[in-house]
C-alpha positions, 0 to 999 in steps of 0.5 A: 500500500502507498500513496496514490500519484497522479500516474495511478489515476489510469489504473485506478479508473480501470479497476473502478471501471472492473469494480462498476461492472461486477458489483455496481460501485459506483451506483452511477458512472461519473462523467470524468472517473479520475476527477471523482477520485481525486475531487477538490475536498480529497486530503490524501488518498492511497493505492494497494498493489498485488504482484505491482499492479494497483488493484485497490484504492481508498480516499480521505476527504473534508465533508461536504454538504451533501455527507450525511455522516458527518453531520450525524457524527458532529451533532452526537458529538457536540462537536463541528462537522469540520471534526469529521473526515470523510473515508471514501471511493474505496473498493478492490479489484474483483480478482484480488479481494480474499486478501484483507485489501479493504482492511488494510485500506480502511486502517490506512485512511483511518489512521491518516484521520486520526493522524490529522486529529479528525474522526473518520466517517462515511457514507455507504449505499444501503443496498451494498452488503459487501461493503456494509458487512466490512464496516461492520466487521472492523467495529464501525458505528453505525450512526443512522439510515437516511434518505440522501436525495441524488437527482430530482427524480432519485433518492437513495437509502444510505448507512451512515457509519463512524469509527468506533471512538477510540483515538489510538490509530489501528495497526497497518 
């Protein structure tokens, strides 16, 4: 795992592309894939490799209005949206999952949050059991189930999770 550079956005749009086409992630194909992976709120973002080619990404952001979880988190806190980060645009190449790559990915983002001294948190379509089951399985939190509207025509049910409140970073 490492830091994603601007040379990995290729691979990484055609590993999302891998992963849009299996499991339908993301719900809706952005017009420009690479600009959605590396967006104006991204602090940090990283890669995994197996065998030298990138097969999983995950990316750490400031909230943005349309984040359900921060709010969530902020508001059972006490404490300021600002507080929160947004862990997200994760997901592993088909063919490489069964290694831990998503574990890894989210201890990494997770640790760079706390690093930063905000808590992590995210947002995840209700109707995505795979990645639900891994929040959970790491002792997310889950905050609540909303309504985020996508479109005038769509909206969509969304689990909002927090890390679980300890402050010492999980190991890598």
């Amino acid at each position: 795992m490492r830091r994603r550079t601007e040379s990995d956005l290729g691979a990484c749009v055609q590993v999302l592309a891998e992963v849009h086409e299996r499991n339908g992630y993301p719900v809706n194909w952005p017009d420009h894939p690479g600009d959605w992976l590396s967006g104006p709120a991204l602090l940090a973002a990283w890669v995994a490799e197996l065998d030298g080619r990138v097969v999983g990404h995950i990316g750490l952001s400031r909230s943005a209005a349309d984040d359900a979880a921060p709010a969530l988190w902020s508001s059972r806190e006490g404490m300021s949206g600002a507080a929160a980060a947004v862990v997200g645009r994760l997901f592993v190449a088909p063919a490489a999952r069964g290694h831990g790559i998503g574990a890894f990915l989210m201890a990494r983002a997770t640790r760079e949050a706390r690093e930063r001294d905000l808590h992590p948190v995210l947002d995840v379509v209700a109707s995505d059991a795979s990645a639900v089951a891994l929040y959970e399985r790491l002792g997310w939190e889950l905050l609540a189930t909303v309504e985020q509207r996508w479109s005038p025509e769509r909206t969509v049910t969304v689990h909002c999770y927090a890390a679980a409140g300890d402050r010492t970073p999980p190991p890598l």
